[in-house]
N, C-alpha and C positions, 0 to 999 in steps of 0.2 A: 821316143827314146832320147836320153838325154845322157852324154859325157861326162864325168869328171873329172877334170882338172884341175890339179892346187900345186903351189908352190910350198905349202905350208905341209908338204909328204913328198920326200924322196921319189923322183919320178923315176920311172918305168924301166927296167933295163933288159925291153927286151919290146917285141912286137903288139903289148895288149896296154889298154884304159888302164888306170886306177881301179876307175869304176865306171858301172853303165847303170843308169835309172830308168825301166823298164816296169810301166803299170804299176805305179809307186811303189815299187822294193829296189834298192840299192843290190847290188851283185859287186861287191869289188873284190880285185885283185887280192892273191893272197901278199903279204908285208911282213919282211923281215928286217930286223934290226939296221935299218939302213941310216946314216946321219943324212942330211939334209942338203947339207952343203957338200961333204968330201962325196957323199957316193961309198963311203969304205962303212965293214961293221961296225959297228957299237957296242962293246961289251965282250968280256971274255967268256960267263960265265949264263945261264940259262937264263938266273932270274934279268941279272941286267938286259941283256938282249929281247927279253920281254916286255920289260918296261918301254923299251923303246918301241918294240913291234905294236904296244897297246897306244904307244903316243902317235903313230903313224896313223893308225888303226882312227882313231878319232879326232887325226886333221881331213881324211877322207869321207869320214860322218859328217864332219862341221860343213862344208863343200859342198854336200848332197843336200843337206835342209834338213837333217834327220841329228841324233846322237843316241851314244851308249841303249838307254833302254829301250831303243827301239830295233836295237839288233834283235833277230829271230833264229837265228843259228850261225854257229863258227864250226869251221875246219880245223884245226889246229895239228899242224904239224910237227915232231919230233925228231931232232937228229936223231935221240938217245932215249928210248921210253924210259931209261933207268931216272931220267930226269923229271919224270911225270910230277913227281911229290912237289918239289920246287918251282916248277912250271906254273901249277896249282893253285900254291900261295897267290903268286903273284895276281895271275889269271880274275883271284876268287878277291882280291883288293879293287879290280878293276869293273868286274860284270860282280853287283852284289843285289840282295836281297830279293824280291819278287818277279822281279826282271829278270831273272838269268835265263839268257837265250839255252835251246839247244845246241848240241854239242857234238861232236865226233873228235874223237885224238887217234896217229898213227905216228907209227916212227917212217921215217923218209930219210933216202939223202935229198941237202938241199942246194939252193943256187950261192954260189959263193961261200961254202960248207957251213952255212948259220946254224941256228941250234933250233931255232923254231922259228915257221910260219902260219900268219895265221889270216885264215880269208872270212868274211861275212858278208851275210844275206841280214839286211834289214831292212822296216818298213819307213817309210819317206808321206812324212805328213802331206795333206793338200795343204795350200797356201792362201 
């Protein structure tokens, strides 16, 4: 089992990994619009705040040995289902064509009242 660790993703603001590499699948942490440096949100608005959850999202891929299509499903959490549609877009710019992982969406409240979180499971090549 192996940790990850990057400076290049908002660390942890609470007792758990980024992520854990476990029988080559990636399990990280779910990731909210967090900046990098302040620790404070990013974004007012769904999509912005996505855009960063997906940039987090893919400094914690790059870290593991793995990227984008080799995700195999997301959690994606919602403050607001009413926000699904624009969530979406965004979502569907970043996971695209024969690759798209599976999926689950739920409205939640979140840590720091963010608008969405989002966790994945993906496969982590041999090296």
């Amino acid at each position: 089992m192996k940790t990850i660790r990057t400076n290049e993703a908002p660390k942890a603001i609470g007792p758990y990994a980024q992520g854990k590499v476990v029988n080559g699948f990636l399990f990280a942490s779910g990731q909210i619009a967090l900046d990098l440096k302040s620790g404070e949100l990013i974004g007012k608005t769904i999509q912005e705040q996505t855009r960063q959850v997906l940039k987090n999202v893919e400094a914690i891929l790059t870290a593991a040995g793995t990227n984008k299509e080799n995700v195999v499903k997301t959690t994606c959490f919602l403050k607001n289902m009413a926000d699904f549609t624009a969530f979406n877009e965004i979502y569907g710019e970043f996971f695209t064509g024969d690759v798209l992982p599976a999926r689950s969406a739920v409205e939640a409240r979140l840590p720091k009242d963010a608008l969405v979180e989002i966790e994945i499971i993906a496969s982590v090549p041999e090296k």
